[in-house]
Structure formats: structure tokens, C-alpha cells
N, C-alpha and C positions, 0 to 999 in steps of 0.2 A: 566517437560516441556511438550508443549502439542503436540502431535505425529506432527497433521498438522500444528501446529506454526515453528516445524522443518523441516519438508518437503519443508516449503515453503521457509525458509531461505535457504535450500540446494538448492532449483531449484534456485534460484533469484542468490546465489555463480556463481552459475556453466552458469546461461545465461549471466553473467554481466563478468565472464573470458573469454566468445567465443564476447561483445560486445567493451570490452578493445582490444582486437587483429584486432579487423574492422577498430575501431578509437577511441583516445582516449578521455579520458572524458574534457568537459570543463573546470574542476577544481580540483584541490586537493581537495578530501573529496566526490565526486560526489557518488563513489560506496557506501561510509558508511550513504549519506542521502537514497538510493535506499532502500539499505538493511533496515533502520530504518523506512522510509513509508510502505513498502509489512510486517516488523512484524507488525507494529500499526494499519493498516488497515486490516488483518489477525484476529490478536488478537481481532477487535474491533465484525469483523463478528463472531469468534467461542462464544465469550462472549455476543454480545447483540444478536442475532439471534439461529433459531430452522434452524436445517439442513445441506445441506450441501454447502460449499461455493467453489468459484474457482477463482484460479489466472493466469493472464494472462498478460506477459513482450512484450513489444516490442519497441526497439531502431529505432525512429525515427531522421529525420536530426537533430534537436539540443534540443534532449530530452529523456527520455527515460519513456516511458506509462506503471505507474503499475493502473492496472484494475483487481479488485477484485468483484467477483459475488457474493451474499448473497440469501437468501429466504424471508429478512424481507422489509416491504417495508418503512420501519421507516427509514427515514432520519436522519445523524449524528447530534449529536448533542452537541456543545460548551459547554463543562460545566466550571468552576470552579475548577484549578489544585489543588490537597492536597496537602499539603507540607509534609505530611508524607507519601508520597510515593504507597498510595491505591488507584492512577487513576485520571483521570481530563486530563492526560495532551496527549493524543492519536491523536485527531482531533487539535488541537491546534498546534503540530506539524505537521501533514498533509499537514494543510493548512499553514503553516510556510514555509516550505521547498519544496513546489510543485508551479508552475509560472503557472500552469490550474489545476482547477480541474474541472470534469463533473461528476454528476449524472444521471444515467439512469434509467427510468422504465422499470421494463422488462415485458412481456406479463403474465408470471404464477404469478406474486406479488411480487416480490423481485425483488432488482435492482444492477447497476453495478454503483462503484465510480471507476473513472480513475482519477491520478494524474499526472500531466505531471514534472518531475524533468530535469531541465540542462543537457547536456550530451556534 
């Protein structure tokens, strides 16, 4: 497992425990899509991109913002899921499970995707 693919599932654990005790979530299941966009969009930047990336959570009125920083400035891209299990299917649920997303440029050439999920 990749050091920061579990760093980031631990930060996401630990801010989505102090955002459960603010207010609860929308729906049953709300935390397990959270946790499932910040590894897919994690995983996507340690795998397609050179450097280093950043995540960054914030619980808004009825949603909760995973925003993840890369160095590349390659836009995601929709492929084609395997059904053996070696990838395709990352962005496909992103964009399944998030009610916005945004892409950003950033000024040094990488950019920042925000997903916005129910909360």
C-alpha cells in the first residue's frame, strides 16, 4: 500500500469523525463515498503524475469538498473500465458520486480537481 494513498485515508477518517459530530451526513453511506473519491483521486495523482500532490477536505452547507492538488497539468481522463480488475474505473466513479466537480489550473502547471459529495 502506498505510504501517501494511507496518509490520506487516515486524514479523510479522522476529518469526516470531527465533520459527523458538527452534523450528520445526508445519507447512509455518505462517509464510505468520501473515503472512496480522496483514495481514487489520490491514487489517480500518485499514478499519472511526477511529484508531489495535496489533499485538502472541507465540509460545506450540504457537501463535503475533496480537493486534491497534482503537478501534472494533464486533465483526467474517462477511459474504458477492465473487468479484470487493472484500472479504468477511477474517474468514472468520481464523476459518479460527486453532484460538482471543478478543475483548476494552477499557476506552477498542475492543477487542482475538487469534488463536491452530499453531506
Amino acid at each position: 500500500m502506498s505510504r501517501p494513498a494511507a496518509s490520506a485515508r487516515d486524514a479523510t477518517r479522522a476529518f469526516l469523525a470531527r465533520a459527523v459530530r458538527l452534523r450528520a451526513p445526508a445519507k447512509v453511506g455518505s462517509m464510505d463515498d468520501v473515503l472512496l473519491v480522496v483514495a481514487e483521486l489520490v491514487a489517480n495523482a500518485i499514478r499519472h503524475t511526477d511529484g508531489p500532490s495535496a489533499l485538502h477536505l472541507e465540509l460545506l452547507d450540504d457537501s463535503v469538498d475533496v480537493c486534491v492538488t497534482d503537478q501534472s497539468p494533464r486533465l483526467p481522463q474517462l477511459r474504458t473500465p477492465l473487468t479484470d480488475g487493472t484500472g479504468g474505473w477511477g474517474w468514472f466513479v468520481v464523476k459518479r458520486l460527486a453532484t460538482r466537480i471543478h478543475i483548476k489550473a494552477m499557476p506552477d502547471g498542475g492543477k487542482t480537481i475538487c469534488a463536491a459529495l452530499p453531506w
